[in-house]
N, C-alpha and C positions, 0 to 999 in steps of 0.2 A: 581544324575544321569544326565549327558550332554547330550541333544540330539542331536545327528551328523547329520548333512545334504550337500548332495552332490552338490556341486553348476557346473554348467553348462555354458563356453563361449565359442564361436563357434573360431575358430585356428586362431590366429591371431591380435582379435578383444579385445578391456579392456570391452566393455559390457558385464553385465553377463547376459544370458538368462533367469534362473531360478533356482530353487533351489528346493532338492528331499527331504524330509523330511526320515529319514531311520526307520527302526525299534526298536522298543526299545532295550535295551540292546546291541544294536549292536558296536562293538567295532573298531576301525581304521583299523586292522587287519584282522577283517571278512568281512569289507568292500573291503578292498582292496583283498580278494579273490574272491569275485562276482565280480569284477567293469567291467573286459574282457567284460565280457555280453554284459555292458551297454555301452561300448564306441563306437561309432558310428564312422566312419571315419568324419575327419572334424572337432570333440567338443573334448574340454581338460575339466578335470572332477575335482574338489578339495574338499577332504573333510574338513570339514569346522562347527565350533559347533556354538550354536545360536548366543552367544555374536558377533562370527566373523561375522557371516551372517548381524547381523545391521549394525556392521562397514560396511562392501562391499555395503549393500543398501544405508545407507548413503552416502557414497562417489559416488555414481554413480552420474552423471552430467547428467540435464535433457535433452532431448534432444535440439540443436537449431535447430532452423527455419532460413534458411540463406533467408535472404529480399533481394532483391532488392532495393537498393539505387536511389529514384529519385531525380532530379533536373530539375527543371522546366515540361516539358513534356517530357524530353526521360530519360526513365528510363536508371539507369547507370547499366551495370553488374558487380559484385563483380569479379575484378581480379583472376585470376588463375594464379598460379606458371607456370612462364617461365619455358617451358623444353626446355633446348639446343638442336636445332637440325644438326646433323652431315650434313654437304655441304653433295651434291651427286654430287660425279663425274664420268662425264660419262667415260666408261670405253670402250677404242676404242683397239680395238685386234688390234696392227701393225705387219703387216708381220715380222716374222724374228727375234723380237725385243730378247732384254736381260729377264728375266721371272727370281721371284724366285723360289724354289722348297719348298711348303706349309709348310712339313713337318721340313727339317735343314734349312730353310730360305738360303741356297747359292744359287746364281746367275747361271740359267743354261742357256745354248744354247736354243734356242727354232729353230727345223730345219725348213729351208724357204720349205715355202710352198708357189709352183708357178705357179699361177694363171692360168688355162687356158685360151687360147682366144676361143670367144665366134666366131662362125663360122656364 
């Protein structure tokens, strides 16, 4: 008899949380009628028999500790990924100008708008 167990990792993530030990006799099929129940928004659920269960513990990678790298007295900070960041350009409304249309991207008139004087 294999005993099935439902392993638990939250959407996204290769951790696995945990794992549900099922009832005896219980079969892929009867599982998979209850599981609705149990799936919580957010966790992906697999069912999974013991031998698989050690493999999945085994391969789990234990957690790191990311250090801080020193050198002499100031501590160096571990690099992070460059994220390109998009120039900002200012975006100056000219009167009158040429403007596209968001939607078919053509070039429309934009009608002058003109200015009153301030009295």
């Amino acid at each position: 008899m294999v005993r099935l167990f439902i392993v638990i990792r939250r959407k996204g993530s290769k951790r696995f949380l945990g794992a549900i030990p099922t009832r005896k006799g219980a079969t892929i099929a009867s599982l998979r009628r209850v599981m609705p129940k149990q799936i919580k928004r957010g966790f992906t659920f697999r069912i999974v028999t013991e031998k698989q269960l050690k493999m999945i513990i085994l391969k789990q990678r234990p957690r790191t500790i990311r250090r801080v790298r020193r050198k002499g007295r100031r501590p160096r900070r571990i690099k992070r990924r460059r994220v390109r960041r998009r120039k900002i350009r200012r975006r100056v409304r000219r009167i009158g100008h040429r403007r596209r249309d968001r939607r078919t991207g053509h070039r429309r008139r934009v009608r002058r708008i003109r200015r009153r004087k301030r009295r």
